[in-house]
N, C-alpha and C positions, 0 to 999 in steps of 0.2 A: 317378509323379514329379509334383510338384506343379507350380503355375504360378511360383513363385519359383525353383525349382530347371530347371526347365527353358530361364528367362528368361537364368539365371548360365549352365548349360550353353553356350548358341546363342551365348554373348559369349564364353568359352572356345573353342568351337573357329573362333570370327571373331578371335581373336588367334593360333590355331596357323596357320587358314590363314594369317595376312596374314604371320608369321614367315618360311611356306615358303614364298610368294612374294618376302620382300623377300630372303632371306640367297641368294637365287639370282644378286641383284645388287649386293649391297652385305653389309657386314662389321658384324655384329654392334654395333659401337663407330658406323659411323656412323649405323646404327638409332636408337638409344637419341639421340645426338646432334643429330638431325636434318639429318644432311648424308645421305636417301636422297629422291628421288622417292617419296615416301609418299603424295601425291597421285595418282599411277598406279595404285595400287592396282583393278584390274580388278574387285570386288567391295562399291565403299561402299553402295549403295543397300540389300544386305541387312544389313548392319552399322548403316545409320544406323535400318532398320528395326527393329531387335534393342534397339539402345540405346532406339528411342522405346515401344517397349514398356518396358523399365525403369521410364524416368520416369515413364510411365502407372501404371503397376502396383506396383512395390516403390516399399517403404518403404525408404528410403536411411538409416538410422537403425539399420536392423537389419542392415548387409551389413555381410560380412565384409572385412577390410581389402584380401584379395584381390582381390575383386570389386569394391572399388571403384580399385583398384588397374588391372585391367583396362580400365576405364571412362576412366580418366586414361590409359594407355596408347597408347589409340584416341582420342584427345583430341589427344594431341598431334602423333601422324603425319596428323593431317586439320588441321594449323595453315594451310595454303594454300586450304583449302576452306572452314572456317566454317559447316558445318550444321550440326556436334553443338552449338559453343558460334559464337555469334554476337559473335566479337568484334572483327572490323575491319569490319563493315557501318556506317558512320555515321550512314545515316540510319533505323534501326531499331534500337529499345532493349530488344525481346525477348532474353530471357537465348541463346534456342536458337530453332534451326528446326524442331526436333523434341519441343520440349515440356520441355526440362530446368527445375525451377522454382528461384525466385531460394533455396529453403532447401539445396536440392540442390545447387546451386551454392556454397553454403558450405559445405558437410560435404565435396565434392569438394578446394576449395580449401584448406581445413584439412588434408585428405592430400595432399595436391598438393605443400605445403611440405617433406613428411617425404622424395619421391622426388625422383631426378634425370633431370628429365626437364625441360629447357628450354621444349621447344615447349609442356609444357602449361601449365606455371609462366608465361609469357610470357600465355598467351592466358587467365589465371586473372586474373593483374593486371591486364588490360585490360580485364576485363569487372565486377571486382567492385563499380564503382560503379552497378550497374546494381537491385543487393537495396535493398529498402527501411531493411533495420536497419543507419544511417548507421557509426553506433558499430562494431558489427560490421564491416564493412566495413572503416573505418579501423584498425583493428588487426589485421585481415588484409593489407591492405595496407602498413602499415608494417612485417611482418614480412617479404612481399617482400619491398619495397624494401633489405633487408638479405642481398638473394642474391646468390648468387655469379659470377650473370650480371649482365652491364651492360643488357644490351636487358630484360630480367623487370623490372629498377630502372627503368629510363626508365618504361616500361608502368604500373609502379606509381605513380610521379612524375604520369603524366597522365591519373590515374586519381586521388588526391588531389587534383588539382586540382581536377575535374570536381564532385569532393563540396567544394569552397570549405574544404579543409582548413587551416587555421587558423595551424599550426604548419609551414607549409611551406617556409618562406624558410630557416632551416637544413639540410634534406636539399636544397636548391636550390644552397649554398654549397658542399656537400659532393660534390654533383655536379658543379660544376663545378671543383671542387680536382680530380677525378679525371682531366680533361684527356683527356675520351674526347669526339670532333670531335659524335658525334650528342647526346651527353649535353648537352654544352654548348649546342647549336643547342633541345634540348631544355627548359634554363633559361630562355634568351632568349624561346621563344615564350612559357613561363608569364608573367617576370618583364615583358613587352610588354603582358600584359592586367592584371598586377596589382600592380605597382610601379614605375612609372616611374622613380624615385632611381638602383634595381638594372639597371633595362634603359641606361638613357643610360651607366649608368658600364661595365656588363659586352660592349656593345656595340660601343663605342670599340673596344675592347681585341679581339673577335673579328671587326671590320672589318680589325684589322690582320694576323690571324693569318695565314700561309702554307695553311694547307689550306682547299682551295677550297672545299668545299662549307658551312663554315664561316664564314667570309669573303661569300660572296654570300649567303647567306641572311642574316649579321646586317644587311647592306647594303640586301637586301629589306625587311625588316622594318622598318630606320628610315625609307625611302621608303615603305611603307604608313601608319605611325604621322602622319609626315610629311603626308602626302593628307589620311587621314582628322582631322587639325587643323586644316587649313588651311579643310576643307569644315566641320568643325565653328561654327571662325569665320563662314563665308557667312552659315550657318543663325540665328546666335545674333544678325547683324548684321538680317536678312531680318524678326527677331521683334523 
């Protein structure tokens, strides 16, 4: 058995075991879902060891849909942990802790779209402004942003922005027609760094809303903007 065949093997049967582990606790439907303790899993260190051979060694270009399918699989039951793909670390902008590189990163993300698998789709969006090929990226992301999940959409949302996407202010408008409490808080922090007109008018309007965490964050936010104008002024007075 060669070393690619061996490498797909040891990731095969680290998806049988994590199966027979998890359907001991949870229903099939929440697996796939992401409503199981998938971060329990008694076993990541040889998985995450398994996968970082992959990246080392295969060419992701040549694997079968399967196999990359697997890869995304175990992608998304570690969305709490963040070693295979590094995507809520903020202050580190390595794609992985284990070596995944930023092209592998798009070949994953590209089938990422075709399954239903939130936690990886989520954590594909949050990461892809991290490759060099901007263009790519953007159009990977704006195909998220066209999924069926609202948190994969936000992800992608602040993930356009990150690349200073250009055409933003309409999927900005569009998010917040959806009237979903994080989407919207979501608008307001882009529309707070990069349009003012949009934030004093869209602000108003979610200081008044009834949901609370909606309501005080837009309240936050005009008291930060707030501060940092007023200290602005000092500065500009001081020079």
């Amino acid at each position: 058995m060669n070393i690619k065949k061996q490498i797909e093997y040891a990731i095969q049967k680290d998806i049988e075991e994590f199966w027979e582990w998890a359907q001991k606790f949870y229903s099939r439907e929440q697996i796939v879902h992401g409503n199981a303790d998938s971060p329990s899993f008694p076993n990541w260190n040889r998985v995450e060891h398994n996968l970082e051979k992959a990246f080392n060694q295969l060419e992701f270009e040549t694997l079968e849909e399967k196999h990359l399918d697997n890869i995304i699989f175990l992608i998304a039951q570690q969305w709490d942990i963040g070693i295979i793909l590094n995507w809520f670390n903020k202050g580190n902008e390595e794609v992985s802790q284990i070596g995944m590189t930023q092209k592998q990163l798009q070949i994953l993300s590209n089938r990422g779209l075709k399954l239903k698998l939130p936690d990886a789709k989520s954590q594909f969006a949050a990461s892809l402004y991290k490759i060099d090929n901007k263009s790519v990226a953007i159009e990977l992301l704006l195909k998220y942003y066209n999924d069926e999940d609202e948190y994969v959409r936000r992800c992608s949302l602040r993930s356009l922005h990150k690349l200073a996407y250009n055409e933003i202010n309409p999927l900005l408008l569009k998010t917040w027609k959806e009237n979903s409490e994080h989407g919207r808080m979501m608008c307001l922090q882009i529309w707070s760094e990069i349009n003012e007109d949009y934030f004093n008018k869209y602000s108003r309007v979610a200081q008044k809303d009834k949901r609370e965490y909606l309501s005080k964050y837009a309240q936050r936010l005009v008291k930060e903007k707030s501060t940092m104008a007023r200290n602005d002024k000092r500065i500009s007075k001081l020079g």
